[in-house]
Backbone as numpy.savetxt, mean C-alpha at the origin, in Angstrom:
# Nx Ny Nz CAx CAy CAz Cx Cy Cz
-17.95 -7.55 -8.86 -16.79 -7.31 -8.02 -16.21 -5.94 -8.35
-16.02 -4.67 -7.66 -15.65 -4.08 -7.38 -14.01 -3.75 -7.18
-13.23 -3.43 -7.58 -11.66 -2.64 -7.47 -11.77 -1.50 -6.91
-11.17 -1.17 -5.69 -11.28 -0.33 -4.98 -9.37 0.08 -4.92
-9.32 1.06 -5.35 -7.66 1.26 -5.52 -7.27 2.70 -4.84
-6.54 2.69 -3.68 -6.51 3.82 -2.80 -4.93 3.87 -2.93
-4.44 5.40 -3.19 -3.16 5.14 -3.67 -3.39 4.77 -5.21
-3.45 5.48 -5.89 -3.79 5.11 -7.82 -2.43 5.45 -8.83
-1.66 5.94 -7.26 -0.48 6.48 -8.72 -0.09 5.13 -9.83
0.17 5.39 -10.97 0.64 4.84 -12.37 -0.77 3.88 -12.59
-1.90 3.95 -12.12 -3.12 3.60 -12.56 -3.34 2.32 -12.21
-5.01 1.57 -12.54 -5.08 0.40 -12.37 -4.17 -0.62 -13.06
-3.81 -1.50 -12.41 -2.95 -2.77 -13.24 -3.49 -3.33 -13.83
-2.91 -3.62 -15.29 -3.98 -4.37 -15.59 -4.21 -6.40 -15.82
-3.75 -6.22 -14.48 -4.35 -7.91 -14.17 -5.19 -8.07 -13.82
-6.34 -6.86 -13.33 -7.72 -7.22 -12.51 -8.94 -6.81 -14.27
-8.23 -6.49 -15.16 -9.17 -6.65 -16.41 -10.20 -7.46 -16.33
-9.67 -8.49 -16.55 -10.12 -10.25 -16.59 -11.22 -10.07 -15.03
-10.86 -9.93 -13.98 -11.80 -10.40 -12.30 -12.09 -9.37 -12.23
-12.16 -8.11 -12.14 -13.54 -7.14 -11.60 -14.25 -6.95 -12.74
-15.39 -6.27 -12.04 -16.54 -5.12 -12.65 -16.26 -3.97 -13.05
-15.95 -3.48 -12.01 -15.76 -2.35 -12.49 -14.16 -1.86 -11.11
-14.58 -0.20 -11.00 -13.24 0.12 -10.33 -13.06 1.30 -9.72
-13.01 1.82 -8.54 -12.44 3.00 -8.23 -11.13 3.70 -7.89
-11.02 4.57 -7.98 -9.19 4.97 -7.56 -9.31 6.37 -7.27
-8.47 6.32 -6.10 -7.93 7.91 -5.27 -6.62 8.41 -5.18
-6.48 9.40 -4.86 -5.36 9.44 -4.47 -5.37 10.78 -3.71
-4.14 11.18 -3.13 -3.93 12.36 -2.60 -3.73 13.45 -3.26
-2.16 13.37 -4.03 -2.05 13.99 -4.84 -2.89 14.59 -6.06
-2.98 15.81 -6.11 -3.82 16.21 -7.41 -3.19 16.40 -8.46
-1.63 15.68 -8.25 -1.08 15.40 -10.07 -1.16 13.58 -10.48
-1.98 12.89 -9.71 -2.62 12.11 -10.18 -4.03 12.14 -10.20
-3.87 11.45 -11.82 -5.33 11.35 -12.69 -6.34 10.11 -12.02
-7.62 10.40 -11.24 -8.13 9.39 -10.93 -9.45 9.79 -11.44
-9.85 10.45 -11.90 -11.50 11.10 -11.99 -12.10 11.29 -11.42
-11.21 11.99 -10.23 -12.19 12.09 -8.66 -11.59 13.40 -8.24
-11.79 13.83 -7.14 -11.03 15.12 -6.63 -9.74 14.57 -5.67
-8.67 15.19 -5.90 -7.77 14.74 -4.68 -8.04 14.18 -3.39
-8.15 13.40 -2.71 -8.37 13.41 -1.19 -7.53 12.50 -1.01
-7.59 12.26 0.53 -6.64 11.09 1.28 -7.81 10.01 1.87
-7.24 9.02 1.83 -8.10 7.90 2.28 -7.82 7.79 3.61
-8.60 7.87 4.85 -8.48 7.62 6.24 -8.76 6.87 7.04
-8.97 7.31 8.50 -9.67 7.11 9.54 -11.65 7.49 9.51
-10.95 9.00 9.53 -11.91 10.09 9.48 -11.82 10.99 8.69
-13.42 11.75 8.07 -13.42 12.84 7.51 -12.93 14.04 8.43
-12.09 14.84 7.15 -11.59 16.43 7.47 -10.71 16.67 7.20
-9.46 17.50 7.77 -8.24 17.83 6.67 -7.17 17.52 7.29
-6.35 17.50 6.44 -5.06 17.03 7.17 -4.19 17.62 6.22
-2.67 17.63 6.81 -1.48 17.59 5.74 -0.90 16.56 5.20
-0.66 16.63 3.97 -0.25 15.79 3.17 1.15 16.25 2.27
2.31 15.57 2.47 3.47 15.86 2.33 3.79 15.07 0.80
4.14 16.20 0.14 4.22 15.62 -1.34 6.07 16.03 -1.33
6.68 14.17 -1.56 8.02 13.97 -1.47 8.78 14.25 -2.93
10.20 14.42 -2.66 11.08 14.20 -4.24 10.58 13.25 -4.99
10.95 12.19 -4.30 10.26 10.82 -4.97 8.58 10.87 -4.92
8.26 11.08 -5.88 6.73 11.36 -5.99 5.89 10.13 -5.06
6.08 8.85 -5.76 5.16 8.09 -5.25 5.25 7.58 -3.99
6.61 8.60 -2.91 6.43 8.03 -1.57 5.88 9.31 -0.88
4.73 9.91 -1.62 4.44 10.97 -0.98 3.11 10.79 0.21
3.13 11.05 1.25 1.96 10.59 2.11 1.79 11.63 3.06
0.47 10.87 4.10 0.31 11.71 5.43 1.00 12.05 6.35
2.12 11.05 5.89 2.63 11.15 7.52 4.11 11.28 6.75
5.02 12.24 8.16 6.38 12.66 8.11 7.50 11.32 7.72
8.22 11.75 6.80 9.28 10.69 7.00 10.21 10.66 8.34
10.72 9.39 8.41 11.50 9.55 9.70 12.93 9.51 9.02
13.42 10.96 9.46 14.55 11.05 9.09 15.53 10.22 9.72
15.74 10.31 10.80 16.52 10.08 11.96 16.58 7.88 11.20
15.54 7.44 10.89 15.90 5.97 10.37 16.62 6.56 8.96
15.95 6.90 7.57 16.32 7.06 6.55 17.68 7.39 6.63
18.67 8.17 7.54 20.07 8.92 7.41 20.89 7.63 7.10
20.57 6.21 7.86 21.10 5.11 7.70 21.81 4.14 6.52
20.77 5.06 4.91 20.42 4.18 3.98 20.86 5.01 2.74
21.84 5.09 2.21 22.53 5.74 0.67 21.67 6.39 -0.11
21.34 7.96 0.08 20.47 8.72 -0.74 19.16 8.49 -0.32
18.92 8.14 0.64 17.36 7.95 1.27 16.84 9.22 1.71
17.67 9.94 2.28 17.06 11.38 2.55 16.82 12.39 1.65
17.48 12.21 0.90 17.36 12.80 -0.74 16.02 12.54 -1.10
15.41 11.00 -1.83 14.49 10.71 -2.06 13.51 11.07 -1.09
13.37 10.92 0.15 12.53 11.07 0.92 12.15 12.48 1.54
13.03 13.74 1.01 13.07 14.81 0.99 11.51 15.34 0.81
11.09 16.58 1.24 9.65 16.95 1.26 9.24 18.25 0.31
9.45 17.99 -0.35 9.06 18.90 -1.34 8.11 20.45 -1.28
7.17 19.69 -0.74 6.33 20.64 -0.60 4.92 19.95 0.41
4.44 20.68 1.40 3.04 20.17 2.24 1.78 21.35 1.77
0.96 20.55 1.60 -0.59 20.53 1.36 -1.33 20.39 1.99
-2.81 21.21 2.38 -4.03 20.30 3.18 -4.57 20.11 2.07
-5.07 18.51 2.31 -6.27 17.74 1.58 -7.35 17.25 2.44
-8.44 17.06 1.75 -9.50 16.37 2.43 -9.28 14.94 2.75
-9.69 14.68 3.76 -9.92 13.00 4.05 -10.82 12.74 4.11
-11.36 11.63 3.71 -12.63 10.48 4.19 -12.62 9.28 4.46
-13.46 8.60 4.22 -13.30 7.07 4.78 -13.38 5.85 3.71
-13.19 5.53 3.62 -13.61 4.01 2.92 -15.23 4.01 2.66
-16.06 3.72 4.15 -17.07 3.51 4.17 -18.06 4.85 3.60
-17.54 6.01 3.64 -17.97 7.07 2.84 -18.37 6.75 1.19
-16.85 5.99 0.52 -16.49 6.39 -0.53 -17.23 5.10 -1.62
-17.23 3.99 -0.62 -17.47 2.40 -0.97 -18.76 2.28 -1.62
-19.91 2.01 -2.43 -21.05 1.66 -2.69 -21.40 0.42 -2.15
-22.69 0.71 -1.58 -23.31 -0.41 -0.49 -23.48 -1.65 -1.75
-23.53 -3.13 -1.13 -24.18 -3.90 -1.57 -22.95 -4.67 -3.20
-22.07 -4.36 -3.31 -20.96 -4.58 -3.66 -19.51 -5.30 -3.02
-19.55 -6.57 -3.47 -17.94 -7.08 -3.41 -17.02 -6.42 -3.18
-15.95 -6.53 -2.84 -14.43 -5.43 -3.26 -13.31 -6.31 -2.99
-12.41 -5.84 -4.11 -11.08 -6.54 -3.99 -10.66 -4.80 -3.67
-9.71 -4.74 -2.84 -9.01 -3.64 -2.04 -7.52 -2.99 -2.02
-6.94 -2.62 -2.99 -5.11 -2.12 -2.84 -5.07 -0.61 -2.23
-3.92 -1.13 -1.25 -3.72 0.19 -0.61 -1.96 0.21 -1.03
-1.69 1.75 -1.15 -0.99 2.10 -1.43 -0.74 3.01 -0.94
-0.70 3.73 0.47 -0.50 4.68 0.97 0.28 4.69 2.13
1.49 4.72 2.00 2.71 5.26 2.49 2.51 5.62 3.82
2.03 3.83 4.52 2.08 4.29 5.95 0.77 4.41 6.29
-0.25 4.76 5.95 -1.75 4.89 6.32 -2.34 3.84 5.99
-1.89 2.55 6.19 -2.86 1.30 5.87 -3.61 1.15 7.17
-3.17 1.22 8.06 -4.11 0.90 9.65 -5.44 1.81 9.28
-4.64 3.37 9.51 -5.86 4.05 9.28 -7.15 4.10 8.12
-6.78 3.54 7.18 -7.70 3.65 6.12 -8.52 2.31 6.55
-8.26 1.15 7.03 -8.90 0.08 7.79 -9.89 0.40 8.96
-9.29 1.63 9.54 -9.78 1.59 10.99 -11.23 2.77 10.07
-11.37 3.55 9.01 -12.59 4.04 8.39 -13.22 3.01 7.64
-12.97 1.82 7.67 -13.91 1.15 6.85 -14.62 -0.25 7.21
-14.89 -0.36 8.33 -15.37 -1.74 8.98 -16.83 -1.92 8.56
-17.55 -1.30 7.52 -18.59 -1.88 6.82 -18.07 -2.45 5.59
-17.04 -1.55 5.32 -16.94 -2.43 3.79 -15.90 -3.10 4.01
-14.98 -3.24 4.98 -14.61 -4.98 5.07 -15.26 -5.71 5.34
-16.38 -6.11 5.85 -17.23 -6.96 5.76 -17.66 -7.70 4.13
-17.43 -6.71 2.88 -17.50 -7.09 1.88 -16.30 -7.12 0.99
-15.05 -7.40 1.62 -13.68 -7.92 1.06 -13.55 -8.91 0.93
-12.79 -9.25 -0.58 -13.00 -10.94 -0.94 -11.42 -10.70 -0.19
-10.53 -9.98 -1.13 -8.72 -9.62 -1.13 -8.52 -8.50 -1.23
-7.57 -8.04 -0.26 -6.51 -6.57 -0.03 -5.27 -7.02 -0.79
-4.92 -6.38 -1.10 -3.21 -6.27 -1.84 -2.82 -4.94 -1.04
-1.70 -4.70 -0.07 -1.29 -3.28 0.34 0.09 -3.75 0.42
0.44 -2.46 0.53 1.75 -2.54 0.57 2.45 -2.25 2.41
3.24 -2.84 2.48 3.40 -3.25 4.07 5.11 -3.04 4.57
5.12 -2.24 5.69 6.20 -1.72 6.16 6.81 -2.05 7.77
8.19 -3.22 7.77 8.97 -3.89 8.44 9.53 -2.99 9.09
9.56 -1.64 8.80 10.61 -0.51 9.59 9.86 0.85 9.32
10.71 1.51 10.68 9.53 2.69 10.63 10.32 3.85 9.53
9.78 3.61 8.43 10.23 4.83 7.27 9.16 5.99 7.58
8.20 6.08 7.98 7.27 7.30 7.91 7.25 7.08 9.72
7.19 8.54 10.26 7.09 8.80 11.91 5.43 8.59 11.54
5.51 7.67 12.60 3.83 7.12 13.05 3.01 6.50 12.23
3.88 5.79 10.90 3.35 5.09 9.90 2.94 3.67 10.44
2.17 2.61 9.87 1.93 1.41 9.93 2.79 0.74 10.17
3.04 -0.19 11.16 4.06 -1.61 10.62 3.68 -2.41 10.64
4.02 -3.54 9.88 3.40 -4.87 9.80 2.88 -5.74 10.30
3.39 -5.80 11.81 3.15 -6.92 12.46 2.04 -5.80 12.91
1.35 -4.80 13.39 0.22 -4.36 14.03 -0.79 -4.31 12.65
-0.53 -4.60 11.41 -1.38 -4.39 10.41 -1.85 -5.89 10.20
-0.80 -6.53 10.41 -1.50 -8.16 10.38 -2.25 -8.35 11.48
-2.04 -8.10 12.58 -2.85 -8.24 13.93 -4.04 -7.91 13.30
-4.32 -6.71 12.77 -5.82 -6.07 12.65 -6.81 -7.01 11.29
-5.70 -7.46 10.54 -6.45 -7.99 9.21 -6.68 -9.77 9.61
-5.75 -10.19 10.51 -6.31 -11.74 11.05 -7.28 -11.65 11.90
-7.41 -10.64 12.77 -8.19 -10.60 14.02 -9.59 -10.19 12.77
-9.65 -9.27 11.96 -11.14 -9.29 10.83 -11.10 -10.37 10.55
-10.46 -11.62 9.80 -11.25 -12.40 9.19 -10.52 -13.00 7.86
-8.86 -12.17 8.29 -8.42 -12.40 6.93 -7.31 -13.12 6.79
-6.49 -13.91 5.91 -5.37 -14.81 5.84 -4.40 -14.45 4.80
-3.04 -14.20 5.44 -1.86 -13.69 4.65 -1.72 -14.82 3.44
-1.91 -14.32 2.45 -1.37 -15.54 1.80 0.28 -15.61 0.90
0.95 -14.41 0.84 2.13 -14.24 0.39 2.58 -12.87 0.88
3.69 -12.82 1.02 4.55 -11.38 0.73 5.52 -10.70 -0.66
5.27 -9.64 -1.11 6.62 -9.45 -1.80 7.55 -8.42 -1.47
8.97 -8.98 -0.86 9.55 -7.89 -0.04 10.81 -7.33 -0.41
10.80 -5.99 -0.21 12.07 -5.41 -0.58 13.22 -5.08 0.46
14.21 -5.20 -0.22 15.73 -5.08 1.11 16.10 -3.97 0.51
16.42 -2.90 1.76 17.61 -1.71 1.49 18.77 -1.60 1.90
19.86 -1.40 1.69 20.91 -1.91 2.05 21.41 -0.66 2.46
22.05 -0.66 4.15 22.42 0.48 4.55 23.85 0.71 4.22
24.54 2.36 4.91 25.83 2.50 4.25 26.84 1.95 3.98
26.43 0.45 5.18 27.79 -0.43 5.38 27.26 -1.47 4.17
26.61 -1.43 3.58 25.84 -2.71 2.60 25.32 -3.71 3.18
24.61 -3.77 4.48 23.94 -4.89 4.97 22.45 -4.63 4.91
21.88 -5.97 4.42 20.40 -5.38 3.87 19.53 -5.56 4.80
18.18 -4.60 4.83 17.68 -4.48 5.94 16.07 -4.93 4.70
15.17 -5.35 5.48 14.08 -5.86 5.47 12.85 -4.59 5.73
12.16 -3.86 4.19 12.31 -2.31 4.53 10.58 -2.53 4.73
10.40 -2.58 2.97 9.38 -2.65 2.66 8.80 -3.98 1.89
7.30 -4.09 1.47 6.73 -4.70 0.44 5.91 -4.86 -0.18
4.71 -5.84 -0.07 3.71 -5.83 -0.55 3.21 -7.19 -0.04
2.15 -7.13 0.25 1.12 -8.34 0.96 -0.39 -8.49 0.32
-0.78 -9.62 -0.09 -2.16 -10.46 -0.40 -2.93 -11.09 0.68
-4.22 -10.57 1.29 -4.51 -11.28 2.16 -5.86 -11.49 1.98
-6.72 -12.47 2.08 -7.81 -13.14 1.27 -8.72 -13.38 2.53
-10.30 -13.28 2.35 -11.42 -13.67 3.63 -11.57 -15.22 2.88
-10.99 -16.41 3.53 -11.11 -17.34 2.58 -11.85 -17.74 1.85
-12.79 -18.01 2.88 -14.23 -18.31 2.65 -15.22 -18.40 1.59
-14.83 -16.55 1.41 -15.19 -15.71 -0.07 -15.28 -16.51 -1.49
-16.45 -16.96 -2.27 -16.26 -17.58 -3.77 -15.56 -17.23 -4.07
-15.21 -15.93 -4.25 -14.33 -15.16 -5.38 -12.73 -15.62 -5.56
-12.61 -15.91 -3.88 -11.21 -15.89 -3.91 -10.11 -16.93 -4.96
-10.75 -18.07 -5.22 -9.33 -18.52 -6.12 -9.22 -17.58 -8.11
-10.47 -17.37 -8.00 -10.77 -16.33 -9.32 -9.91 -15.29 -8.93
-10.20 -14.45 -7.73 -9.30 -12.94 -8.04 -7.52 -13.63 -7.99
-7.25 -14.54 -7.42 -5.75 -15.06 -6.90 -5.42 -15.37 -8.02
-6.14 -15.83 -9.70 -5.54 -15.95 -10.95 -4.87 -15.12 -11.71
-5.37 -14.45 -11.12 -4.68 -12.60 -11.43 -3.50 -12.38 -11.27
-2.82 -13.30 -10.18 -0.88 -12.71 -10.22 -0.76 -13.55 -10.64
1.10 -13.46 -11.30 1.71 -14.51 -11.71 2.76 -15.01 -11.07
3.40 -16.34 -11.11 3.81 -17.01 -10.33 5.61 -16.17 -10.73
6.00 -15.33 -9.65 7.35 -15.27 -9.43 8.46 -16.28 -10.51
9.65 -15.60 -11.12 10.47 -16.82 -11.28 11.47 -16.69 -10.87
11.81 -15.64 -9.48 13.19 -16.00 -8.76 12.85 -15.86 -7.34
13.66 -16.37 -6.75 13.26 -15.61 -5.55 14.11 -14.35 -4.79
13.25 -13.59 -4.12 14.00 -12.05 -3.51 15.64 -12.24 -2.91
15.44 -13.52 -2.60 16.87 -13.56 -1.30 18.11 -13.95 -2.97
17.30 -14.96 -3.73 18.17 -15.08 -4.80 19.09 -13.77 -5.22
18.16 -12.71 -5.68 18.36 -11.40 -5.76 19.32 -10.53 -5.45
18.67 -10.58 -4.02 19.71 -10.22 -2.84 21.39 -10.12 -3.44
21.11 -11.37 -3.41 22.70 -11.95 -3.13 23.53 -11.82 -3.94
22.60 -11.37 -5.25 23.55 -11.22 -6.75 23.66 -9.59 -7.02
23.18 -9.05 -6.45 22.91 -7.50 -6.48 23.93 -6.18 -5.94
24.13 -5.20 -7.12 25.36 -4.56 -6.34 23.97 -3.74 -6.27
22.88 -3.16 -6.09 22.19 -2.04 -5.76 21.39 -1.94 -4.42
21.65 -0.71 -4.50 21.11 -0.34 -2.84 20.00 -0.98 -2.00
18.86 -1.21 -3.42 17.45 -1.67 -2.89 17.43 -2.94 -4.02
16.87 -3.91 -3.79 16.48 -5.18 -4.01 14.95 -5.58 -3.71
14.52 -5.84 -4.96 13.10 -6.00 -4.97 12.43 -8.14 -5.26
11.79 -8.23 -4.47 11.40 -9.47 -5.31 10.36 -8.93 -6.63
10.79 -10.03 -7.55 10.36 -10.02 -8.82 8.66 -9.85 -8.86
7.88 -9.11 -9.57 6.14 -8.51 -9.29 5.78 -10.17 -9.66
4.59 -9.92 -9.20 3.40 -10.85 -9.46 2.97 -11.12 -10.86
């Protein structure tokens, strides 16, 4: 089994120790360490710009949308653009080794469709995706959820949890921003082996919520 980790900032986790083989990791940025050359994970090979933010790890392909962020206490700050880059892109199916399993995390800020829409050979060999998944449009022309689930049920695949974060706009009412999603080809042997890998939550997000004077509210990791 294979770890395929797109989006590598702060490195592999190490809960997949124990369930993979081995592991790959990318990223855009070339101030993360992956042992590879910078690139962006796509659609298609060739170049593009790549917008490296204040907040480092929301740095991606695609523009923030200001015009939502103005809504949300220091969001434009963080989401501020530091500086733009061309990087190379490729595909999944470029990058993937034939004849190999893969458990799959995406981490790229809005480019989850597209990095799907380059790899329809090697989803065919996905046990589980872990990506991270977006309820509101924070990036202009980024992913949202409900068209990212369309594409991963219509392959073959089944949501099996969310972990979601609330941002709370200027008036303090929390909005449903971002998170993170597990979605499994059931079928797959692998699958109750790689699913041993998270751990069972001990609060829940809305609990959170409700006790929280801070802007953003996270459910508790896996």
């Amino acid at each position: 089994m294979l770890l395929v980790d797109v989006g590598a900032r702060g490195g592999i986790h190490p809960r997949w120790r124990e369930v993979v083989d081995d592991t790959l990791a990318f990223d855009a940025d070339a101030g993360v360490d992956t042992g590879h050359p910078p690139r962006a994970v796509a659609d298609l090979r060739g170049v593009r710009e790549f917008h490296l933010l204040r907040a480092r790890p929301c740095s991606s392909l695609y523009r923030p949308n200001r015009s939502y962020l103005a809504g949300f206490p220091g969001a434009l700050d963080r989401f501020a653009i530091d500086a733009t880059r061309t990087v190379e892109t490729t595909t999944l199916d470029d990058l993937v080794p034939d004849g190999v399993d893969v458990v799959l995390k995406l981490d790229v800020e809005g480019g989850e469709r597209a990095v799907l829409r380059g790899a329809p050979r090697t989803l065919q060999r996905v046990a589980l995706i872990e990506t991270e998944v977006w309820f509101a449009p924070v990036y202009a022309g980024g992913a949202l959820f409900p068209d990212l689930h369309r594409d991963l049920t219509d392959a073959g695949f089944s949501l099996v949890t969310l972990r979601r974060c609330w941002w709370k706009d200027l008036t303090g009412v929390p909005h449903l921003t971002t998170g993170d999603a597990i979605y499994v080809r059931p079928a797959h042997q692998a699958v109750s082996r790689l699913l041993s890998a998270y751990r069972r939550p001990t609060a829940t997000g809305f609990q959170r919520l409700l006790e929280s004077e801070a802007d953003a509210v996270t459910d508790p990791g896996w």
